[in-house]
C-alpha positions in Angstrom: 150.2 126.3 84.4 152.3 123.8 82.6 151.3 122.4 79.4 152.4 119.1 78.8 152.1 117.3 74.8 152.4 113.6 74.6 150.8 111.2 72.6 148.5 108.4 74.3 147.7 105.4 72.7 144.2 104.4 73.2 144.0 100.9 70.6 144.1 98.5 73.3 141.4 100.5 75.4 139.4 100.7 72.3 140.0 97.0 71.4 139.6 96.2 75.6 135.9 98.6 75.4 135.5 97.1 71.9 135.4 93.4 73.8 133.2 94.8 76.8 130.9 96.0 74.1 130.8 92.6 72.4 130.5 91.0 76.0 127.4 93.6 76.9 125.5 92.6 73.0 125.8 88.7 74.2 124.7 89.6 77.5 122.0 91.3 76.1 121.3 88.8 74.1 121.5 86.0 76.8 119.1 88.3 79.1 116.6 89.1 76.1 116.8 85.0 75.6 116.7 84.8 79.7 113.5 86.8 79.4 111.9 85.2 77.0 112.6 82.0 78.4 111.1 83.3 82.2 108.0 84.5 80.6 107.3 81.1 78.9 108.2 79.7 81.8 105.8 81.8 83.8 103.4 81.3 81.2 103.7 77.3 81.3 103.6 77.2 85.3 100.0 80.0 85.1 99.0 77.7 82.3 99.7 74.5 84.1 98.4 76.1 87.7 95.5 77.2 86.3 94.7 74.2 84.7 95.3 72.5 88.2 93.0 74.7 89.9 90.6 74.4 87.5 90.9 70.4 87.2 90.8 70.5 90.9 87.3 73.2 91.0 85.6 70.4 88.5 86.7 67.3 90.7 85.3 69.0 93.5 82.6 70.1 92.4 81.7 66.7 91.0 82.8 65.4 94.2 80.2 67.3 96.1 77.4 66.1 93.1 78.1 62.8 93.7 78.2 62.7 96.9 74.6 64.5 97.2 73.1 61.8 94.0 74.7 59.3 95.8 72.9 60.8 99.5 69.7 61.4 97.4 69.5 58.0 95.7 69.6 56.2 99.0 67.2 58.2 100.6 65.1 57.8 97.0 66.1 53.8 98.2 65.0 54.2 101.3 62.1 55.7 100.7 61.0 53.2 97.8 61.8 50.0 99.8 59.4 51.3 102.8 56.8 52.3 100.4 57.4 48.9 99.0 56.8 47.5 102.5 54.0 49.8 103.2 52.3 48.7 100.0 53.1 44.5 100.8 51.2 45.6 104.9 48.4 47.3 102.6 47.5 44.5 100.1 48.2 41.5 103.0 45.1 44.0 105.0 43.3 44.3 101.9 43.8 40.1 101.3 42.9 39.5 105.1 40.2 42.1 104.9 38.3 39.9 101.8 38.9 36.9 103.2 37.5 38.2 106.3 34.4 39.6 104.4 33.7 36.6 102.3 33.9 34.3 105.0 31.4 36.6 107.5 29.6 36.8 104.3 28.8 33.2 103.1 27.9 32.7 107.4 25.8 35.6 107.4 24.4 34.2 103.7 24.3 30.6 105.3 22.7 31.5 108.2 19.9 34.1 106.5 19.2 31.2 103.6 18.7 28.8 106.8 16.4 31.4 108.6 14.2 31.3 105.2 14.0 28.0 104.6 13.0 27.4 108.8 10.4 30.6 108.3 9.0 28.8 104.9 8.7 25.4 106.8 6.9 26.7 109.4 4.6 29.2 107.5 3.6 26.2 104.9 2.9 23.7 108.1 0.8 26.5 109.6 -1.6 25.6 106.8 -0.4 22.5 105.0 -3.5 21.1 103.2 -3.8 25.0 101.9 -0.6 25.4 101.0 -0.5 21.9 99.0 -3.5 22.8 97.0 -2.1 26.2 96.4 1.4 25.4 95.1 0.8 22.1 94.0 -2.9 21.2 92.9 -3.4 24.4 91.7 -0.2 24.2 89.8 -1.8 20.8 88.0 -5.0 21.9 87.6 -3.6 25.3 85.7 -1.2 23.1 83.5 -3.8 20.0 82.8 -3.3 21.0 79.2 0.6 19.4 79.3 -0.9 16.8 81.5 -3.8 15.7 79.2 -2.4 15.6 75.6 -4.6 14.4 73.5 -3.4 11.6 70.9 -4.2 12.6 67.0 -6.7 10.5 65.5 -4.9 9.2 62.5 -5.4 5.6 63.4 -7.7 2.6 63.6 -11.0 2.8 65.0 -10.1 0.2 68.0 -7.0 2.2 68.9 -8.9 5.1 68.7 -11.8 4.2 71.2 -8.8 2.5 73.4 -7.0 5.9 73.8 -10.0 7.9 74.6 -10.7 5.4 77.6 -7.1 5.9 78.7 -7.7 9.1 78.3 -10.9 9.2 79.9 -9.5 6.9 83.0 -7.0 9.5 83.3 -9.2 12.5 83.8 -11.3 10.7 86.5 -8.3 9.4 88.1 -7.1 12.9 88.5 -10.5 14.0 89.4 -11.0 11.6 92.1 -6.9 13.2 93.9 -8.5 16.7 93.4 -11.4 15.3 95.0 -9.7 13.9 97.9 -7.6 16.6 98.0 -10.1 19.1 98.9 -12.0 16.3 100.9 -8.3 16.2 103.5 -8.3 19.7 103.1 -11.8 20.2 105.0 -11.0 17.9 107.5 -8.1 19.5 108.4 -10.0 22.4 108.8 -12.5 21.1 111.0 -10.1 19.5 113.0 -8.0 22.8 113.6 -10.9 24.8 114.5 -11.8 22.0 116.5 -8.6 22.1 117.8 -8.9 25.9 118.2 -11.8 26.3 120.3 -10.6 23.8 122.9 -6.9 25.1 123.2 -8.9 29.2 123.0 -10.4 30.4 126.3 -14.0 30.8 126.3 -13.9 34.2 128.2 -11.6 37.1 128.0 -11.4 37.6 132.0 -7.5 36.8 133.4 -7.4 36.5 137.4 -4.1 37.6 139.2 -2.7 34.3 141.4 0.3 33.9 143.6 2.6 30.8 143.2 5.1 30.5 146.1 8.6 29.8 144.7 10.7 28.7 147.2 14.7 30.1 147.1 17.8 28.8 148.6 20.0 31.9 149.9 23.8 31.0 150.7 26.0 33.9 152.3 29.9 32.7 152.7 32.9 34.8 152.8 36.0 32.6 151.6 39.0 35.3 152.8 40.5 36.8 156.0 38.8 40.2 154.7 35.3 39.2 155.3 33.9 39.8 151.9 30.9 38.0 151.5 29.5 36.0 148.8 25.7 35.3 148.3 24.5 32.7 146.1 20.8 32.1 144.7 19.3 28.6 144.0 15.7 28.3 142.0 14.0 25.1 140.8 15.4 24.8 136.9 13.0 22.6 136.1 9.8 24.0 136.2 10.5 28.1 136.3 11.5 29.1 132.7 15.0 31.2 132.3 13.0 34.8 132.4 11.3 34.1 135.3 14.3 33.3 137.1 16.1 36.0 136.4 13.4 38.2 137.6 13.1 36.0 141.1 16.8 36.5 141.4 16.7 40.3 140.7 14.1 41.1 143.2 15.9 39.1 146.0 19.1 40.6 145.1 17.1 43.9 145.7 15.6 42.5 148.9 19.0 41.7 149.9 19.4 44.4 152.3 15.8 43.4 154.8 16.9 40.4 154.9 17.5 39.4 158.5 20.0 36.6 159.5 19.3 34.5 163.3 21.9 32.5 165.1 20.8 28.5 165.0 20.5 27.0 168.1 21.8 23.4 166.4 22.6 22.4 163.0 20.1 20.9 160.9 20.0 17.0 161.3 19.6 16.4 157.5 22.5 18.8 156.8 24.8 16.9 159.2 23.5 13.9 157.7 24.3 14.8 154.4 27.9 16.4 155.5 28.5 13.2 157.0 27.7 11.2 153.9 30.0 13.5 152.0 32.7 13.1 154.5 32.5 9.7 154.6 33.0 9.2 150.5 35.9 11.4 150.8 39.1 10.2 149.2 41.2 12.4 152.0 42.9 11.0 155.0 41.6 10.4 158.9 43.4 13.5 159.8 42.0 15.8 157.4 38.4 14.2 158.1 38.7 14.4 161.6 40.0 18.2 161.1 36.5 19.0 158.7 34.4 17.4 161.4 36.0 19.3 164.0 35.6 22.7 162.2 31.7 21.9 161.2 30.7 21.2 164.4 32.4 24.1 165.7 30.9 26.7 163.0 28.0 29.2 163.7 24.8 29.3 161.2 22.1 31.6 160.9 19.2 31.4 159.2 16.9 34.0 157.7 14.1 35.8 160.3 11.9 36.5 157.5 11.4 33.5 155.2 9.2 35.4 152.9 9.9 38.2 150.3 
């Protein structure tokens, strides 16, 4: 094989790598700069996203507090404004409640003082003269010391002997009003006992009676359904409200014997008196005539036994 000498000059590649080789130091630099650049970069943007998220995290959360204090604080509101209400009802109750109890007090106190006074009237005129002498003679008598001061002898001899006649007028004076006093008093009692034995029956022995009491009995019915209606009339004036109400109990349980009769005509006086009523009606001919028709066209009956 051939072998061929010649000379090659490499400057210009060396100056032309020489150039790449400065090119690839400022590349390097630029892409060590690049890099550090990038990582501040990244480092800003983590920095700055973190401190995002973590801005955003505390707003939320602070968000969702205040939310809930603001939920809680109403309901605490709420609560506290019905509790306010509750306790306005309670104390108007408790207001109403005192009023009430004071007023159904001073009655009950008004009435009871009344019942005293009424019980201590009557208990002091069962006995008056006795009861005088007892709480107001007595009363005198006991105190006749404060009634019958004496006056000092200090002066004249005149005075002196006037004062014990005053004195002494004043003594008998109230000698002769305890005198009387007990003189009324013994009247009185002879005239109550007196009094007493005529009013008191002389023997113990009661005899049964009867007393016949007559009763008016009405039976109406007033509706289409034919419920009837019974009515009981006594005498008011002489039979006292007990007695009445025992009559009317034992016809109402009576009620059931009692037998009713058709009446052959109507009662003269009860015509007479319908017709005296009809008469002083205020109502028109028509409606007169129309009463007087169904009057004399109505059925009575009257009881079969007239005695209970």
């Amino acid at each position: 094989m051939a072998h061929i000498d010649c000379v090659v000059d490499t400057n210009p590649m060396a100056q032309e790598i020489h150039s790449v080789s400065n090119h690839i130091k400022g590349t390097t630099t630029a892409v060590v700069a690049m890099q550090t650049a990038v990582v501040l970069a990244e480092k800003k943007a983590a920095d700055h996203v973190c401190d995002n998220v973590n801005k955003g995290f505390y707003t939320l959360i602070r968000s969702q507090i205040s939310q809930k204090i603001a939920k809680l604080q109403s309901d605490v509101d709420s609560h506290l404004m019905q509790l306010n209400a509750q306790k306005k009802q309670l104390l108007a109750i408790r207001g109403r409640m005192e009023r009430d109890y004071n007023m159904i007090s001073s009655r009950y106190l008004k009435l009871f003082n009344g019942l005293n006074q009424n019980l201590k009237q009557r208990i002091f005129e069962l006995d008056k003269p006795t009861v005088d002498f007892a709480v107001k003679e007595l009363e005198k008598v006991s105190n006749r010391t404060k009634y019958l001061t004496a006056t000092v002898p200090v002066s004249q001899l005149e005075s002196l002997a006037a004062s014990q006649k005053i004195i002494a007028s004043n003594v008998k004076f109230r000698g002769l009003r305890v005198i009387n006093s007990m003189t009324n008093f013994l009247a009185d009692m002879s005239e109550q006992k007196k009094l007493t034995d005529r009013i008191l029956l002389e023997k113990g022995n009661v005899e049964n009676s009867t007393l016949s009491v007559p009763v008016v009995i009405s039976e109406c019915n007033f509706d289409k359904f034919d419920s009837k209606n019974i009515d009981i009339q006594l005498n008011n004036a002489q039979l006292s409200k007990q007695t009445q109400s025992t009559i009317k109990n034992t016809v109402n349980s009576n009620i059931e014997n009692i037998e009713w009769q058709p009446s052959k005509e109507i009662d003269k006086e009860v015509k007479s008196e319908f017709s005296k009523y009809l008469s002083n009606s205020g109502s028109s001919q028509r409606v007169k005539d129309m009463a007087n028709k169904l009057f004399m066209a109505n059925n009575f009956q009257t009881l079969k036994n007239e005695q209970l």
